[in-house]
C-alpha positions in Angstrom: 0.0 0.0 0.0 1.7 3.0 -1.1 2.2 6.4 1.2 0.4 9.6 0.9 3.3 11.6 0.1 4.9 13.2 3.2 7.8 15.6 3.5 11.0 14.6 3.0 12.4 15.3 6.6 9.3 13.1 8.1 10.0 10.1 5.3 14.0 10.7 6.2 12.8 10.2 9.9 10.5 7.4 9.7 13.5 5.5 8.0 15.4 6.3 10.7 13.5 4.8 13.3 12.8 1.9 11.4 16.6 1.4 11.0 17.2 1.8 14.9 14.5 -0.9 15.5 15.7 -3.2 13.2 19.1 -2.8 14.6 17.6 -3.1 18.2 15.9 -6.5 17.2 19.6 -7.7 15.6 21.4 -6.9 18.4 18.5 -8.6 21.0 18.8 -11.7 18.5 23.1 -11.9 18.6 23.0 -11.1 22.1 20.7 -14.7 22.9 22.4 -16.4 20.2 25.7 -15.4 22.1 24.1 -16.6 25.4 22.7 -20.1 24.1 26.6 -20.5 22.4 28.1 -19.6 25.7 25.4 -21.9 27.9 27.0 -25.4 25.7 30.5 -24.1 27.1 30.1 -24.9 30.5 33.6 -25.3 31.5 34.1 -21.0 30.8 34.2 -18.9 33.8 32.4 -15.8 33.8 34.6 -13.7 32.8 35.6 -15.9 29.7 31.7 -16.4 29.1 31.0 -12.5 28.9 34.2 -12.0 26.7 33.2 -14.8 24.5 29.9 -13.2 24.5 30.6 -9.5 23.9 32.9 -10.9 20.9 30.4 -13.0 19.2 28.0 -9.8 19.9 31.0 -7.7 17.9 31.2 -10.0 14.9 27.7 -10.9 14.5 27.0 -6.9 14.4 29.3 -6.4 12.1 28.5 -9.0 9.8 24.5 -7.4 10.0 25.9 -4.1 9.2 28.0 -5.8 6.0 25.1 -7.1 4.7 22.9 -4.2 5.2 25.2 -2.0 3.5 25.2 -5.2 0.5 21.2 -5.1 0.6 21.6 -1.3 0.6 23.4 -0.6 -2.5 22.0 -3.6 -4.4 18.3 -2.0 -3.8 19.9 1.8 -5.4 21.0 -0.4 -8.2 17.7 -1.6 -9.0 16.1 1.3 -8.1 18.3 3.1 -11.0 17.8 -0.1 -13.7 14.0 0.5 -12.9 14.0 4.3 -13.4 15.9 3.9 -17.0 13.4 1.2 -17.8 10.9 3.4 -16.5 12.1 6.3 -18.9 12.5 4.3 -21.7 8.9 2.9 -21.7 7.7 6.3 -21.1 9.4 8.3 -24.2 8.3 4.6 -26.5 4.8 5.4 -25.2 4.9 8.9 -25.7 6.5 8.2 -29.4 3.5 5.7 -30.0 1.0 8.5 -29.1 2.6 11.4 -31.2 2.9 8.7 -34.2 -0.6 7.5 -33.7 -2.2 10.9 -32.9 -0.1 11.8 -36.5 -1.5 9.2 -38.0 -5.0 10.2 -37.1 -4.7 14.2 -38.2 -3.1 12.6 -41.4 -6.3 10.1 -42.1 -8.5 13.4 -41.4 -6.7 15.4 -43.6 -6.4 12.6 -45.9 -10.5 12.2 -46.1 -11.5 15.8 -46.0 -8.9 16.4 -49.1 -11.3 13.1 -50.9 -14.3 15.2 -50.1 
């Protein structure tokens, strides 16, 4: 379902939030993934077990962040294919009106010259 159209610094913050909850729900998600990993290695003291945690937490973070960024600028190159498709279609379309709208004024003039 598509947006009324807002302003831009509304859309710019919207995106925003919805970036720092998605990264709020990644970094919930390594953090118990780093727990459960930690909880099979019972023979880490606490110390080790929060170390191996906040690393796992550090890597998993940035591996999110990698493939945001990947997701990112794969979604600005489709978003420029589309556009030249987009404009491409647009001047054939116009073309096929002018051509067919020249067609018609030529038939007109063509049967009011028979007359």
């Amino acid at each position: 379902m598509a947006r009324a159209a807002e302003p831009p610094g509304i859309a710019a913050g919207i995106h925003q939030i919805e970036g720092y909850l998605l990264l709020q729900t990644e970094r919930d998600a390594a953090r118990e993934r780093a727990r459960r990993l930690t909880g099979r290695l019972d023979w880490l003291t606490s110390a080790q077990r929060a170390e191996v945690e906040r690393l796992y937490l550090q890597d998993q973070l940035a591996v999110t962040e990698r493939t945001l960024r990947t997701v990112v600028r794969r979604c600005e190159e489709l978003r420029a294919e589309y556009q030249q498709v987009y404009r491409t279609l647009r001047r054939r379309l116009l073309l096929i009106c002018l051509l067919g709208t020249a067609g018609l004024v030529g038939g007109f003039a063509a049967a009011l010259t028979v007359r």
